[in-house]
N, C-alpha and C positions, 0 to 999 in steps of 0.2 A: 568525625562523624562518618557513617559507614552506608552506603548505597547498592544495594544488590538488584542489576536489573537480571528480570525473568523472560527468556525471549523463545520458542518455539527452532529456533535455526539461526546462524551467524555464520559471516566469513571466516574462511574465505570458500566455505562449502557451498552456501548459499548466500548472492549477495542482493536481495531485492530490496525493496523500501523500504521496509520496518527494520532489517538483518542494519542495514548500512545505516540507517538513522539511528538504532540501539549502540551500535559502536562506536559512532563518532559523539552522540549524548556521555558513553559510559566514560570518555577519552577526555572531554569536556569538561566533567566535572573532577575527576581526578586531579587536571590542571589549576584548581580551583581549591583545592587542599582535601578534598574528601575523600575516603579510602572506595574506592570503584569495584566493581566486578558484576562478572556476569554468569547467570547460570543457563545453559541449554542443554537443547538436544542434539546430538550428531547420529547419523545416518550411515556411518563409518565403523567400520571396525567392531573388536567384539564387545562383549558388552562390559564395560569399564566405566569408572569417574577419573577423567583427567583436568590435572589441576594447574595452568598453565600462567605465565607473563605477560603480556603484552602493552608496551605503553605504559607501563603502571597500573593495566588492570587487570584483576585477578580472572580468570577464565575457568570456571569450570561446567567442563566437558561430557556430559554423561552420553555414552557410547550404549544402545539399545538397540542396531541395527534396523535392517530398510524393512519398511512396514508399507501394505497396501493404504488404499483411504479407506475401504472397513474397517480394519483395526486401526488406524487413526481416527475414523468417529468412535468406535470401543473405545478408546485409549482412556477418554473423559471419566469411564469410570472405574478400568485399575492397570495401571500399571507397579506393581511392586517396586519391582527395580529402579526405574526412574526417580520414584518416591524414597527408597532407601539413601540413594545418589541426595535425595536433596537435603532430606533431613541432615546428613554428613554436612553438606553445603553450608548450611546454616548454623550447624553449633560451631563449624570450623570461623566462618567468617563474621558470623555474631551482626549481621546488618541493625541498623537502628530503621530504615525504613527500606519494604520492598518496593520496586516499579516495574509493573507487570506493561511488557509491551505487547506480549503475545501467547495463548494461553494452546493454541492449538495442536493437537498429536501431545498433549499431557494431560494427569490427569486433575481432577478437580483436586485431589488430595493435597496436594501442594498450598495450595488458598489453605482450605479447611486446617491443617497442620499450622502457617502463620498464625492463625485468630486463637488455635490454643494455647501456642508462647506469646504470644499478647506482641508481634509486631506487625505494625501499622501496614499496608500497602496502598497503593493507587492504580489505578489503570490507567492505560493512554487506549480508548477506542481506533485503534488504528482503521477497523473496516467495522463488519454488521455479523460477523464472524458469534458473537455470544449471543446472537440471538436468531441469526440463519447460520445455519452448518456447513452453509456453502462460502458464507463469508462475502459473496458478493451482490446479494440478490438479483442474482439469476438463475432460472427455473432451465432444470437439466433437459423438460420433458421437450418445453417452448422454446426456452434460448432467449427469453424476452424476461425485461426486469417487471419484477412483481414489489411486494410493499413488505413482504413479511410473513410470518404465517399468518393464516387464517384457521383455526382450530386445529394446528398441526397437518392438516390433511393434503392440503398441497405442498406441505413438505415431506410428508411421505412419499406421496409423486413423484417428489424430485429424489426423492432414498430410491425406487424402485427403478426411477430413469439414466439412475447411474452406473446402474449394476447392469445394464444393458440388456435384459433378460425378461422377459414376459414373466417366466416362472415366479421372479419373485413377488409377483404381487399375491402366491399364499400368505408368505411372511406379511404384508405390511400389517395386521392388528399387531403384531408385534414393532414393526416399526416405529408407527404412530406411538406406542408407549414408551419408548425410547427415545423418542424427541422429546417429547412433551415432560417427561421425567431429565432428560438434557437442559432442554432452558430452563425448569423448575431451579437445579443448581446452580446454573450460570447468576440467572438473576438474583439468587438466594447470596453468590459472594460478591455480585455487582453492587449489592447492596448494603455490605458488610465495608466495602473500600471506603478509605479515606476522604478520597476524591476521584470523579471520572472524566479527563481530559477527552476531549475531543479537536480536531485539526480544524473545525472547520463548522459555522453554524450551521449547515443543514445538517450534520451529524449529532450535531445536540439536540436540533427540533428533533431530528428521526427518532433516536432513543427516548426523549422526553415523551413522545406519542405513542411509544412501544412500552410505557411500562416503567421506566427505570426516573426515579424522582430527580426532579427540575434542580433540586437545591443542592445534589452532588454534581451537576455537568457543571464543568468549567470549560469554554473554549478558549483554547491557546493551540493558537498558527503555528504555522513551524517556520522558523527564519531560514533564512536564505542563504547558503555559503559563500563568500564572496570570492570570485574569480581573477585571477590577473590580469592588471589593464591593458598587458600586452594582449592577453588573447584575444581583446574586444575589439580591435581593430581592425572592422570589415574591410575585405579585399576590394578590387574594382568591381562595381556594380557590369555584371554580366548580360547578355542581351535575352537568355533565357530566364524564366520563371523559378527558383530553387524554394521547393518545398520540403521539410523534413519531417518525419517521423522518429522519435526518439521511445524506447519506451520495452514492456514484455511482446512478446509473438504470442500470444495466447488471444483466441475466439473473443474474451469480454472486451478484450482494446481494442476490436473493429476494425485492424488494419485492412480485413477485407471489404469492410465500406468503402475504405477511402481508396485503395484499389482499384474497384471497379467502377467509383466514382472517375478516379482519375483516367479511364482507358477511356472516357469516352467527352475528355477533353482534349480541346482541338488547338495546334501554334505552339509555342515555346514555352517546352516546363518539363522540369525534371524532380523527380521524387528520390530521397535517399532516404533507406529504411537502416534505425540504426537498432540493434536488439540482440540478445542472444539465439541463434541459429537451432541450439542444438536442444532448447526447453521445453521445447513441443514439435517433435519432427513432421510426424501429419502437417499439421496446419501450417508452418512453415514450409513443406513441400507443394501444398495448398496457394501459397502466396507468390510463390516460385511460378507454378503455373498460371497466374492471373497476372502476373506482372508483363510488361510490354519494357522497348530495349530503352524508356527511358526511366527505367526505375533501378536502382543499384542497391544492393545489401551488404550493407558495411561492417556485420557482425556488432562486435562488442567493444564499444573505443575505451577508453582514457576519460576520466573526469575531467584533463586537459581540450580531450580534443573532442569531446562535447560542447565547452564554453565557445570551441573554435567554431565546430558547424553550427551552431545555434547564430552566433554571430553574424557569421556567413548566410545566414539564409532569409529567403524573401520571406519564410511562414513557418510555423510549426505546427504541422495538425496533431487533434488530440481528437480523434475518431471515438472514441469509449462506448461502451453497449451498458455501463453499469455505471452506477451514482458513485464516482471519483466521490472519497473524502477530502481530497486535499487537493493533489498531483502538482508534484513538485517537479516537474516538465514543464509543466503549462506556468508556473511561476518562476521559475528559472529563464526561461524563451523569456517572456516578459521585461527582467529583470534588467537584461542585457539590451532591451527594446525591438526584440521581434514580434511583431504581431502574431495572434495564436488564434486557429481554427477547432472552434472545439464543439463539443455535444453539447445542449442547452439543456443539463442533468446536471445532479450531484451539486455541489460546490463549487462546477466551474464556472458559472453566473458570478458569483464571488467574488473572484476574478477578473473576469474576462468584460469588457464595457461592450457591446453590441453596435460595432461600425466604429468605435472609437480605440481601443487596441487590438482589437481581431475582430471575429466572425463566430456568432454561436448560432447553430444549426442545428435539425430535428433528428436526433441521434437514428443510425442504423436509414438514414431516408440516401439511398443512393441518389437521386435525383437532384436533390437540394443539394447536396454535397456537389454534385456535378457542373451544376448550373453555378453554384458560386465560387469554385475556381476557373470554369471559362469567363467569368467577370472581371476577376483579379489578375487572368491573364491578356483578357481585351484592355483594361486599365487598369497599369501597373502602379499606376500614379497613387492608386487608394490606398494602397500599403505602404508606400513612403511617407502619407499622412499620418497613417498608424505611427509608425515609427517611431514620429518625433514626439504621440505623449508620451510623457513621462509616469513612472508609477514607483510608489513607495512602499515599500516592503520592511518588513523587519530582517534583520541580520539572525546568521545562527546566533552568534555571542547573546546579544538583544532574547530568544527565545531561551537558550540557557538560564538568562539572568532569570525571568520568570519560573523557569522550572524549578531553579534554588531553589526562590522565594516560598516556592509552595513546599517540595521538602522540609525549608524552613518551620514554614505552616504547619504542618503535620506533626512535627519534633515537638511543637511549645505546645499543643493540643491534646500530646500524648497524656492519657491516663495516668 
């Protein structure tokens, strides 16, 4: 049987949540006896289809060069080339079912194309991406999270706040129809899928109340990779406070709440910021100057030495400005038994028990945030309580096996 996942970007060019979770799912089941591969975009070189190995799975590469985020919202309605690159794809590799993990900078064509040759797909809701263009529900104009469209119109707003320009709000009647003719598609092949995963029940309610029917959402978690036992063995408990930050440098994950929550906590504590540097140089420079001498920036570690500092630490904040579907940060710290301070949004309720394995606080509230690490660090005692619950998690293997199952599902359903 033959699996073709469909992802938007992949390592080692880009390696975020969805890029890293697509490769180690496609790695997964190949191990499993099913012929793998995957199709994207690269941002690289000229424009070409390159047809690659790795692990046993087949990689191909479509090479279309670097595009603005205009022509990445364009994109949804043609790219040629990319389209030529997939149709190739697919007579070459002949999938029995697609798994679309991310549909974003392509275009709809690709879907509409499957349902003519009659194979099956699915989606995994990775974010809010098929039904906000931003993908995160957050408003460019405000910076604050909204629900959704409202008649298109504040997502216009947020098209005309992007482009940084007064000017454009001639354009927005034309904007407005272009969203609204955007999601008409989206949900037209949302609804066409086999089945629509989501990480996480608030992402299932979210969609279920946006439109998209109850009886296609499945929620399936995402398991948890498991770490070596060596790495879990925390150092000597130190006389300072060790907070971490693991995560993107970008404006929606708050690190500058937690920031300047923390410059005006008082006694012993230290902050490591661990992230890539170079993703958002602004706002990283931004951080650089809010920061005080005891916060450190540790770049970009090792999946090793992740387990390590996680281990090592008294906390892990999860600052977020946006409804996390999942955040396999905050369930990783957990995993290993660190307590997690997180935003009381999204999914991380979920998670997260409220004084019983962390702390969920009123996202973006510098004050709250303030006031409850000078708590934690007047009595440190509270977090060693955390500690010792215990929590149960699914393994990746464990999430695999369900993901089969439903490929399975799909297979014995076909027409």
């Amino acid at each position: 049987m033959k699996v073709l996942h469909l992802v938007h970007q992949y390592p080692p060019e880009f390696v975020g949540g969805v890029e890293l979770y697509t490769q180690a799912l496609a790695q997964a089941i190949s191990r499993r006896g099913w012929q793998s591969a995957v199709f994207h975009r690269s941002y690289s070189g000229k424009e070409a289809l390159r047809i690659e190995q790795q692990d046993a799975v087949t990689l191909f590469r479509a090479s279309a060069g670097a595009f603005s985020p205009s022509l990445r919202f364009l994109s949804t309605w043609r790219q040629p080339d990319i389209f030529n690159f997939w149709k190739t794809a697919v007579k070459q590799f002949r999938p029995d079912v697609v798994h679309v993990q991310h549909l974003m900078g392509l275009p709809v064509a690709l879907l509409e194309h499957l349902n003519r040759v009659g194979i099956p797909y699915l989606v995994t809701l990775h974010d809010y991406w098929w039904i906000c263009a931003n993908a995160n529900l957050l408003t460019n104009y405000s910076h604050v999270s909204c629900d959704g469209p409202r008649g298109h119109f504040n997502c216009t707003h947020c098209a005309v706040a992007r482009t940084g320009k007064r000017s454009a709000w001639a354009g927005a009647p034309l904007l407005w129809g272009l969203l609204v003719d955007r999601n008409r598609r989206l949900k037209k092949l949302l609804r066409q899928a086999a089945v629509l995963l989501t990480p996480s029940d608030f992402v299932r309610r979210w969609h279920s109340e946006h439109g998209i029917p109850d009886r296609q959402l499945r929620t399936v978690k995402l398991g948890i990779p498991s770490p070596d036992a060596t790495l879990l063995q925390r150092r000597p408990k130190q006389d300072e406070l060790a907070l971490l930050y693991v995560g993107g440098l970008a404006p929606n994950k708050g690190v500058h709440i937690l920031l300047e929550a923390f410059r005006n906590v008082k006694g012993n504590l230290r902050l490591s910021i661990v992230g890539d540097l170079s993703s958002h140089p602004h706002y990283t420079q931004l951080l650089r100057q809010m920061a005080d001498t005891r916060v450190t920036f540790l770049g970009r570690l090792s999946r090793q030495e992740v387990w390590r500092a996680m281990a090592d630490a008294d906390a892990v904040a999860v600052p977020s400005l946006w409804h996390e579907t999942f955040c396999l940060v905050a369930h990783e710290a957990l995993a290993v038994g660190t307590p997690v301070l997180a935003s009381a949004m999204g999914a991380l309720p979920e998670a997260i028990q409220d004084g019983v394995n962390g702390l969920l606080l009123p996202a973006g509230d510098v004050r709250a945030w303030s006031d409850a690490l000078q708590r934690l660090v007047d009595h440190p005692q509270t977090l060693e309580a955390m500690r010792s619950q215990s929590v149960d998690f699914s393994s990746f293997e464990q999430h695999v096996d369900r993901i089969e199952s439903i490929y399975r599902e799909i297979l014995e359903n076909r027409p």
